[in-house]
PyMOL CGO cylinders between C-alpha atoms (Angstrom):
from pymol import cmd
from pymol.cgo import CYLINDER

trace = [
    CYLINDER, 101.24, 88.62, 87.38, 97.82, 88.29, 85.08, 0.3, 1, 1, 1, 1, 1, 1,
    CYLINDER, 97.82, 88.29, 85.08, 95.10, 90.95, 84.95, 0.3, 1, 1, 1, 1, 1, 1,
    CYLINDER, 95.10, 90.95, 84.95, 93.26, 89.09, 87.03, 0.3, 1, 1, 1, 1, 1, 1,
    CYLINDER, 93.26, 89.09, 87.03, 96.14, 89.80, 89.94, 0.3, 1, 1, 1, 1, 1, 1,
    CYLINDER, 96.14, 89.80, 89.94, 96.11, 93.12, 89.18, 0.3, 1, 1, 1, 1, 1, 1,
    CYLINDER, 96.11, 93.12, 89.18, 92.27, 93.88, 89.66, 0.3, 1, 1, 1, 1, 1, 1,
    CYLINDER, 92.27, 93.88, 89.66, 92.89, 91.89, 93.00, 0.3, 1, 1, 1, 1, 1, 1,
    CYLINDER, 92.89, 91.89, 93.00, 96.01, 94.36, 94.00, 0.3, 1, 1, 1, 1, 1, 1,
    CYLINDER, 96.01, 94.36, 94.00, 93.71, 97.02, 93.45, 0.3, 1, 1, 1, 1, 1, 1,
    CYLINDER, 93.71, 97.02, 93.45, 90.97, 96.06, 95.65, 0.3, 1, 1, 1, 1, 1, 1,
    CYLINDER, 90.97, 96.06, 95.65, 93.56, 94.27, 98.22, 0.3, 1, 1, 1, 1, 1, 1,
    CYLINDER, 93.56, 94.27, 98.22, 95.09, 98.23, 98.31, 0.3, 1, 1, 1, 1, 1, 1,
    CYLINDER, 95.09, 98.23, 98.31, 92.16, 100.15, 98.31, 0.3, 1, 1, 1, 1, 1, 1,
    CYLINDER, 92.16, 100.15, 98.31, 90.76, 98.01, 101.36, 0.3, 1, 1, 1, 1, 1, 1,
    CYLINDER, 90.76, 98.01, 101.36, 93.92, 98.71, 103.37, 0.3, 1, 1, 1, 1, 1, 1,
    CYLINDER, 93.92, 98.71, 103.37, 94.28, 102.37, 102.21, 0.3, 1, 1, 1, 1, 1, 1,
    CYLINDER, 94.28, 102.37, 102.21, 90.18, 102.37, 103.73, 0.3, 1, 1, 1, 1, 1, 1,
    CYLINDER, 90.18, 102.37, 103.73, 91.53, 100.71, 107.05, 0.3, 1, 1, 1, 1, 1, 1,
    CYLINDER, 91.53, 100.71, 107.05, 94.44, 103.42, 107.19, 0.3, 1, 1, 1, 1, 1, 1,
    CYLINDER, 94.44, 103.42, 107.19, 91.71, 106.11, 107.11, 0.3, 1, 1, 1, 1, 1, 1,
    CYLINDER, 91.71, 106.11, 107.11, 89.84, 104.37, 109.78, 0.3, 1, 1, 1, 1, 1, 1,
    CYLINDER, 89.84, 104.37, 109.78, 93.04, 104.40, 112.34, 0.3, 1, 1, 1, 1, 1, 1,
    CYLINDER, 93.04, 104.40, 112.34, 94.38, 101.05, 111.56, 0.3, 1, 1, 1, 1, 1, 1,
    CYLINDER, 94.38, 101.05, 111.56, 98.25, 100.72, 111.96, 0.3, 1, 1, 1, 1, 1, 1,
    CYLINDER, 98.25, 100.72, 111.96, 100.32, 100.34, 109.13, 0.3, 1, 1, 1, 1, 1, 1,
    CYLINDER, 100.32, 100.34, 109.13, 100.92, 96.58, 110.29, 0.3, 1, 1, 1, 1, 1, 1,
    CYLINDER, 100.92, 96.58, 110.29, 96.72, 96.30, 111.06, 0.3, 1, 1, 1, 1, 1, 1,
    CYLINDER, 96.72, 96.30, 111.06, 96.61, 97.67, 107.49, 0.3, 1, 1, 1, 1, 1, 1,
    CYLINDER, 96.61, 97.67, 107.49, 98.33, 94.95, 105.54, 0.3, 1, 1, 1, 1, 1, 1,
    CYLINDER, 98.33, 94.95, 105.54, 98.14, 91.93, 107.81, 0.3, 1, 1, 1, 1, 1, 1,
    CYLINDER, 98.14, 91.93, 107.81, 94.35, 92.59, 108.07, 0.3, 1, 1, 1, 1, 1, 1,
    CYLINDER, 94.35, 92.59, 108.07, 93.85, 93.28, 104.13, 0.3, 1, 1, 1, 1, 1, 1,
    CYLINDER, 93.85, 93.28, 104.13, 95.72, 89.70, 103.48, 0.3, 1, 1, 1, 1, 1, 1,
    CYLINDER, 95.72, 89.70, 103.48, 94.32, 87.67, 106.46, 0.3, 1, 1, 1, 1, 1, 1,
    CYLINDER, 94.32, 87.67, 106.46, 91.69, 86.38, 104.17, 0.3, 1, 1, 1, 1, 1, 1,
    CYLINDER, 91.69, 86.38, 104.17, 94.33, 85.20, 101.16, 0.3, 1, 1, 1, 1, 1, 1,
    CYLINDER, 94.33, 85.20, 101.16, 96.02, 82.70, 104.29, 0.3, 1, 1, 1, 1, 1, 1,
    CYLINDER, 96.02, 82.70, 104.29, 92.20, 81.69, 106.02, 0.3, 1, 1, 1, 1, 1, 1,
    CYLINDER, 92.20, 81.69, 106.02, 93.32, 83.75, 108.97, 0.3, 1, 1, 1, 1, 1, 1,
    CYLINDER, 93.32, 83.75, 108.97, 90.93, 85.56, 111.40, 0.3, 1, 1, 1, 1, 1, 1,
    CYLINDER, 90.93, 85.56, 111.40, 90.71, 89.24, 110.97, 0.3, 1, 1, 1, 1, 1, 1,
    CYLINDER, 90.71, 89.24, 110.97, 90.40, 90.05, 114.49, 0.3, 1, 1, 1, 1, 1, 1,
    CYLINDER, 90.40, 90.05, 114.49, 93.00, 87.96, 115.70, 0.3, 1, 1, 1, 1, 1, 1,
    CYLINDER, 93.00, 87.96, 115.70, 95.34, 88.98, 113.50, 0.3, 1, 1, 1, 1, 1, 1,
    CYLINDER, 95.34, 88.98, 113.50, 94.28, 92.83, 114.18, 0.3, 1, 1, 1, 1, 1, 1,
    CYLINDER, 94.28, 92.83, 114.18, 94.97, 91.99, 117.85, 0.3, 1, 1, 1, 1, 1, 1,
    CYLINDER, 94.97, 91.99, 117.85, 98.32, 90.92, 117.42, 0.3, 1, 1, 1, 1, 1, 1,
    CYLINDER, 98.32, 90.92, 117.42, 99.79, 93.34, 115.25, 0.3, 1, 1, 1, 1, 1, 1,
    CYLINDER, 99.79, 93.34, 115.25, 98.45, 96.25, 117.14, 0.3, 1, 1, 1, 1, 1, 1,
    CYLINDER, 98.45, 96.25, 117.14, 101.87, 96.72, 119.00, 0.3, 1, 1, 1, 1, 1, 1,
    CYLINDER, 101.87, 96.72, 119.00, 103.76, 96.86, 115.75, 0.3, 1, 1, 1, 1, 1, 1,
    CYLINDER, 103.76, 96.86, 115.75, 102.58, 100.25, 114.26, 0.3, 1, 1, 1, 1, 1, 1,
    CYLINDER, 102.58, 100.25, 114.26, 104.74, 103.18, 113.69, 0.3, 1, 1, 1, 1, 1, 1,
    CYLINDER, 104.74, 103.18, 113.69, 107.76, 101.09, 113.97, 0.3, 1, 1, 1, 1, 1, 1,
    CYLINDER, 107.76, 101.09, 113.97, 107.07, 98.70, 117.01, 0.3, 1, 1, 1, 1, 1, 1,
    CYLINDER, 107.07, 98.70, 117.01, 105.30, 100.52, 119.77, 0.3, 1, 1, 1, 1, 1, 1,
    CYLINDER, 105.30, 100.52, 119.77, 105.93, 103.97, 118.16, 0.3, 1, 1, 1, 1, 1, 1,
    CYLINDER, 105.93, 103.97, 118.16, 109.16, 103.63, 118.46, 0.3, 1, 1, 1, 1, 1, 1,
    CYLINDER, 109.16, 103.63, 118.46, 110.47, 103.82, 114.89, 0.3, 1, 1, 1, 1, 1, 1,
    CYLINDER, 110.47, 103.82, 114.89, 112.05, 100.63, 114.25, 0.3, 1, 1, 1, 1, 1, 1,
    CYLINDER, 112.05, 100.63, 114.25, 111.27, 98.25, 111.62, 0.3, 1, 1, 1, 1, 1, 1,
    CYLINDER, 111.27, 98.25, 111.62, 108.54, 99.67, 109.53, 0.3, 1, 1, 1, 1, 1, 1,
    CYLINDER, 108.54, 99.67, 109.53, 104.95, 98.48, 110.73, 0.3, 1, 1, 1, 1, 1, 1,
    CYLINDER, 104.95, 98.48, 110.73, 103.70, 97.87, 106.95, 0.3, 1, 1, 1, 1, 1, 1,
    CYLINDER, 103.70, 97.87, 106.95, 106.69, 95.36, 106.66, 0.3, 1, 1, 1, 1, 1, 1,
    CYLINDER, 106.69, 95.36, 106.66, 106.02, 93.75, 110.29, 0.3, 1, 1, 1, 1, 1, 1,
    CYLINDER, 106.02, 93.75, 110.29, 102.33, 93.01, 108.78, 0.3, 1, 1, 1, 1, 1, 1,
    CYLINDER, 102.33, 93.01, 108.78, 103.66, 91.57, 105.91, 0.3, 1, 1, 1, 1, 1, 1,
    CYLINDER, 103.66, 91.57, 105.91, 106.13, 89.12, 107.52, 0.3, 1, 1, 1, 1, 1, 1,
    CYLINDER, 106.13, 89.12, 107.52, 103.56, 87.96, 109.96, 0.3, 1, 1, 1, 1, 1, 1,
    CYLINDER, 103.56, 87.96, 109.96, 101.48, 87.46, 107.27, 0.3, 1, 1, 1, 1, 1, 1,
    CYLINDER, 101.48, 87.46, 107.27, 104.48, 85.04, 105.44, 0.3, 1, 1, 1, 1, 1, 1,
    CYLINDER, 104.48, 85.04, 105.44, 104.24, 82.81, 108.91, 0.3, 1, 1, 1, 1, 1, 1,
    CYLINDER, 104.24, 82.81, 108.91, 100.01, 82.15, 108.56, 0.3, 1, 1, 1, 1, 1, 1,
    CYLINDER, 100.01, 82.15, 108.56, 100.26, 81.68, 104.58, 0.3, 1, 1, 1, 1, 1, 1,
    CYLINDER, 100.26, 81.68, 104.58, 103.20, 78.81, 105.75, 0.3, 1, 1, 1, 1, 1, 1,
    CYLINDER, 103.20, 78.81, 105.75, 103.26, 77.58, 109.29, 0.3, 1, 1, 1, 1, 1, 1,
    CYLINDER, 103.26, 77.58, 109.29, 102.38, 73.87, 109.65, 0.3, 1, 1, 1, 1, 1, 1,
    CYLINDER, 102.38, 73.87, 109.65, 101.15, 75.26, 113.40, 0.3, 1, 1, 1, 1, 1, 1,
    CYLINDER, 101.15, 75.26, 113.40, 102.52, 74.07, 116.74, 0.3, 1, 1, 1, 1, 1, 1,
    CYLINDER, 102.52, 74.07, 116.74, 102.03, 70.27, 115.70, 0.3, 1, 1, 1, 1, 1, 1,
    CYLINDER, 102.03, 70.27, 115.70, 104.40, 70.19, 113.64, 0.3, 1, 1, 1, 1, 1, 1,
    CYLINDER, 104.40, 70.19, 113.64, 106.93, 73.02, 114.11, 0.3, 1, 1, 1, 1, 1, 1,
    CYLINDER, 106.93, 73.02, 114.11, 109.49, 72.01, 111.13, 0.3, 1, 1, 1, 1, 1, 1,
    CYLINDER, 109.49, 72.01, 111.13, 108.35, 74.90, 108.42, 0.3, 1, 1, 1, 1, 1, 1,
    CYLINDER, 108.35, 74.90, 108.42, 110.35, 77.68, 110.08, 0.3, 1, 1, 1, 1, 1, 1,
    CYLINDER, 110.35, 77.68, 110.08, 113.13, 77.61, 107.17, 0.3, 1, 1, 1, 1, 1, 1,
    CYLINDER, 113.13, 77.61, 107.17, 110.52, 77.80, 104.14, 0.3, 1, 1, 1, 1, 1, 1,
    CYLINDER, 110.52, 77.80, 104.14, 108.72, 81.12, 106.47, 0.3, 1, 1, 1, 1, 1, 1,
    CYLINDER, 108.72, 81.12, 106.47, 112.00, 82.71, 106.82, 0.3, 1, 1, 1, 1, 1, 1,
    CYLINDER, 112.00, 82.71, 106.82, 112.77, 82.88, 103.10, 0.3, 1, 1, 1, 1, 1, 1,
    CYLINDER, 112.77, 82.88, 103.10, 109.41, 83.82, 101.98, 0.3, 1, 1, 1, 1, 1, 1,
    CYLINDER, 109.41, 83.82, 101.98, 109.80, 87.00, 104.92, 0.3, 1, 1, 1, 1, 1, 1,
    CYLINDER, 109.80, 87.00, 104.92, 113.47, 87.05, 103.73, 0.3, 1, 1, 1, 1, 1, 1,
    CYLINDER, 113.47, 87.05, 103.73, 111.63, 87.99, 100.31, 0.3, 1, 1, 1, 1, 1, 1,
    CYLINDER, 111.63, 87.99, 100.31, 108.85, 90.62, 101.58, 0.3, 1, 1, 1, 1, 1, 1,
    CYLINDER, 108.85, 90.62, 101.58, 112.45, 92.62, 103.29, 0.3, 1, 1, 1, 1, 1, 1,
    CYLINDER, 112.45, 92.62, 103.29, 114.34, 92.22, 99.59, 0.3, 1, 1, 1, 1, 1, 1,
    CYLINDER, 114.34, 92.22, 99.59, 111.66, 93.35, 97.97, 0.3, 1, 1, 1, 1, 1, 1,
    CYLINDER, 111.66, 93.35, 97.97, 110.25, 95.54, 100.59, 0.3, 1, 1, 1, 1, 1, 1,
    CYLINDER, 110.25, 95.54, 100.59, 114.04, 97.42, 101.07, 0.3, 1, 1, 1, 1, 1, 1,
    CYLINDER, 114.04, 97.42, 101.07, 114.57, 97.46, 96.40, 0.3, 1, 1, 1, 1, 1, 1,
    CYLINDER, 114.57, 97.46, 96.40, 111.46, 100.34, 96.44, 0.3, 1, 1, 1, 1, 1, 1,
    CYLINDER, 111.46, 100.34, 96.44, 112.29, 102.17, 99.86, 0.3, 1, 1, 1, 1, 1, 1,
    CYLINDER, 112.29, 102.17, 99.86, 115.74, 101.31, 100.25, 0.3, 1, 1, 1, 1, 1, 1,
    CYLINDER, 115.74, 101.31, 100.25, 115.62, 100.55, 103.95, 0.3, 1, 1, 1, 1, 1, 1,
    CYLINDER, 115.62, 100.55, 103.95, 113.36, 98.98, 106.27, 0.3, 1, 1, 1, 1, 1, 1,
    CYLINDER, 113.36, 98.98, 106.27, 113.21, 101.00, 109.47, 0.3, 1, 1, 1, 1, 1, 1,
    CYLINDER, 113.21, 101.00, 109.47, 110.52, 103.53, 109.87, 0.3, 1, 1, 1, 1, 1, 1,
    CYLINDER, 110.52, 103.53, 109.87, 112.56, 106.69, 111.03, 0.3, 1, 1, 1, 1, 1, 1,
    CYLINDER, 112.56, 106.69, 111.03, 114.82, 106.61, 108.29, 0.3, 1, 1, 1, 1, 1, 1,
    CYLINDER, 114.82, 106.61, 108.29, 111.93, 105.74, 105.60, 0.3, 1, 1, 1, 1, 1, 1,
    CYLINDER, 111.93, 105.74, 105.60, 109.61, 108.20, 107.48, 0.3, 1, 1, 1, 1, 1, 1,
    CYLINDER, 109.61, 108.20, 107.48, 112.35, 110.79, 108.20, 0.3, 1, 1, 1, 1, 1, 1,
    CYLINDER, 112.35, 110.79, 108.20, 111.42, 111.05, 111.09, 0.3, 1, 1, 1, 1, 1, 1,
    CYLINDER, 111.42, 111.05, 111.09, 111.29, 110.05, 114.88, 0.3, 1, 1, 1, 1, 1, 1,
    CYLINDER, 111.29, 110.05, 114.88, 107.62, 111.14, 115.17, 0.3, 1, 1, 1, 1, 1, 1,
    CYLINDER, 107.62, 111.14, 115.17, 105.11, 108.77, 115.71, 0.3, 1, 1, 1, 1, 1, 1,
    CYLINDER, 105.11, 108.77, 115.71, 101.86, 109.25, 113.72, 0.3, 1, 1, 1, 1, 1, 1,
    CYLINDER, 101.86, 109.25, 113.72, 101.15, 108.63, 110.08, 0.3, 1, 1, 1, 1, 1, 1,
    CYLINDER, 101.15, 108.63, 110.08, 102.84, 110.60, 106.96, 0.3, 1, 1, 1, 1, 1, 1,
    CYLINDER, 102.84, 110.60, 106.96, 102.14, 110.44, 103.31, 0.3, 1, 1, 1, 1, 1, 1,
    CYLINDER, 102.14, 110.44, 103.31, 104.96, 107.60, 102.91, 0.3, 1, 1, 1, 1, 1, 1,
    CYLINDER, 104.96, 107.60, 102.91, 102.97, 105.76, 105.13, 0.3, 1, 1, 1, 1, 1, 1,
    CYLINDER, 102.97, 105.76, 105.13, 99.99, 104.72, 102.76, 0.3, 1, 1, 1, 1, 1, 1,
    CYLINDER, 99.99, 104.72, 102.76, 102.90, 104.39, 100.25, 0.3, 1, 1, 1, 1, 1, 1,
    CYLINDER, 102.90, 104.39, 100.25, 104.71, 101.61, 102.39, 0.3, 1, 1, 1, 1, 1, 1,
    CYLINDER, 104.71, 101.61, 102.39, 101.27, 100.17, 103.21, 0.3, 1, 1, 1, 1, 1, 1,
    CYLINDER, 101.27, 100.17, 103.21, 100.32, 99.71, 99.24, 0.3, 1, 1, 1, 1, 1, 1,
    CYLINDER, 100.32, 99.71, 99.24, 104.21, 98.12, 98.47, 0.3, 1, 1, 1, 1, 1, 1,
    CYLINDER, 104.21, 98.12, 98.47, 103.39, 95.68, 101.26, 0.3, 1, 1, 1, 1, 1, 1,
    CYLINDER, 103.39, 95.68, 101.26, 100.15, 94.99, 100.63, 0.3, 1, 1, 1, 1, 1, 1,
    CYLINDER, 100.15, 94.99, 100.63, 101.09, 94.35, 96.75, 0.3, 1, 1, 1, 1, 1, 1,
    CYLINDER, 101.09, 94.35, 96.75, 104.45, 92.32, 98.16, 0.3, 1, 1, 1, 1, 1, 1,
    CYLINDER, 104.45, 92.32, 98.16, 102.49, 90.10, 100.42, 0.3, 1, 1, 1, 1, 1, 1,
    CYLINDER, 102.49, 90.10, 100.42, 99.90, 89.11, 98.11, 0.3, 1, 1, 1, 1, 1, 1,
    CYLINDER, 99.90, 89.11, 98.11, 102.12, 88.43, 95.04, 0.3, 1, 1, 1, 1, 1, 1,
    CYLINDER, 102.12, 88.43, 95.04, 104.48, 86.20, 97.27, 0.3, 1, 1, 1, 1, 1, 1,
    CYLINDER, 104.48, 86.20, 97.27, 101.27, 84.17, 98.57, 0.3, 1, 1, 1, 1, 1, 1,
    CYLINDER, 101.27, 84.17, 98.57, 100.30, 84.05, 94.89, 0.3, 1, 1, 1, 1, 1, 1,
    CYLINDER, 100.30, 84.05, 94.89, 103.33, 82.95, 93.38, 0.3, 1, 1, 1, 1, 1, 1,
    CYLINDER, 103.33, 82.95, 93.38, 103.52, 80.15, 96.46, 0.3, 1, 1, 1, 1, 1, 1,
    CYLINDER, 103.52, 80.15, 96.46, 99.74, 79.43, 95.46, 0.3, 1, 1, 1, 1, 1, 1,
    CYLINDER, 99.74, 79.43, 95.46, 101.00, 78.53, 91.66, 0.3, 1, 1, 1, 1, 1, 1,
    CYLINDER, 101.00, 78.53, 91.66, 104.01, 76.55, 92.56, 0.3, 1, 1, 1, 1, 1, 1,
    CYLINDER, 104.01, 76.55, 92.56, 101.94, 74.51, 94.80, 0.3, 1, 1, 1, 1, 1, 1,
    CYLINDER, 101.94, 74.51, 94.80, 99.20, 73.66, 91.73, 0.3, 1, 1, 1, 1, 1, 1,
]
cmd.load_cgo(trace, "trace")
């Protein structure tokens, strides 16, 4: 990724590190920081991934920072309900946020990541948040410059 990328990771991070201190979910947190990359409505997609944090409804399964990601791989793709035949290309650019996502933390499921059971926020939280947040928008970019 170019220098330019990189000054764009670190405002994309820093915006959903802000939103994290403001009592966004993880999955808020990243899906809201890269709604704008995909044209997608911040308060939409704040509404539906409000049920994902702390591992889907608190209950520590796949981690919320991921979740946000992967929803965020179906609005960068989706040709929408007209023409439902993209599913295949979404699945391999989620397929890619997990790989990538599970290389740094080794696993994907909050309690294990976390350590933990307990709902609430941790340090490895903003850490998960940043990784997806840097994941999401370097798949939509690399998608962007295959596509020019």
């Amino acid at each position: 990724m170019s220098s330019e990328h990189d000054a764009i990771f670190t405002q994309l991070v820093e915006r959903a590190l802000a939103l994290h201190a403001r009592n966004f979910n993880c999955a808020q947190c990243v899906a809201c920081t890269l709604a704008p990359l995909v044209e997608a409505s911040e308060d939409s997609t704040f509404r539906l991934m409000e049920g994902f944090g702390s591992g889907m409804g608190c209950k520590s399964e796949t981690c919320g920072a991921l979740s946000g990601a992967v929803a965020i791989m179906g609005a960068a793709n989706s040709y929408g309900p007209a023409n439902p035949t993209s599913k295949q290309d979404t699945y391999e650019l989620a397929a890619e946020c997990v790989r990538r996502f599970r290389d740094i933390h080794k696993a994907t499921e909050c309690r294990t990541i976390r350590g933990t059971d307990q709902p609430g926020p941790l340090p490895i939280c903003d850490d998960c948040i940043t990784d997806c947040v840097r994941i999401g928008a370097e798949i939509i970019f690399e998608r962007q410059a295959k596509s020019e």
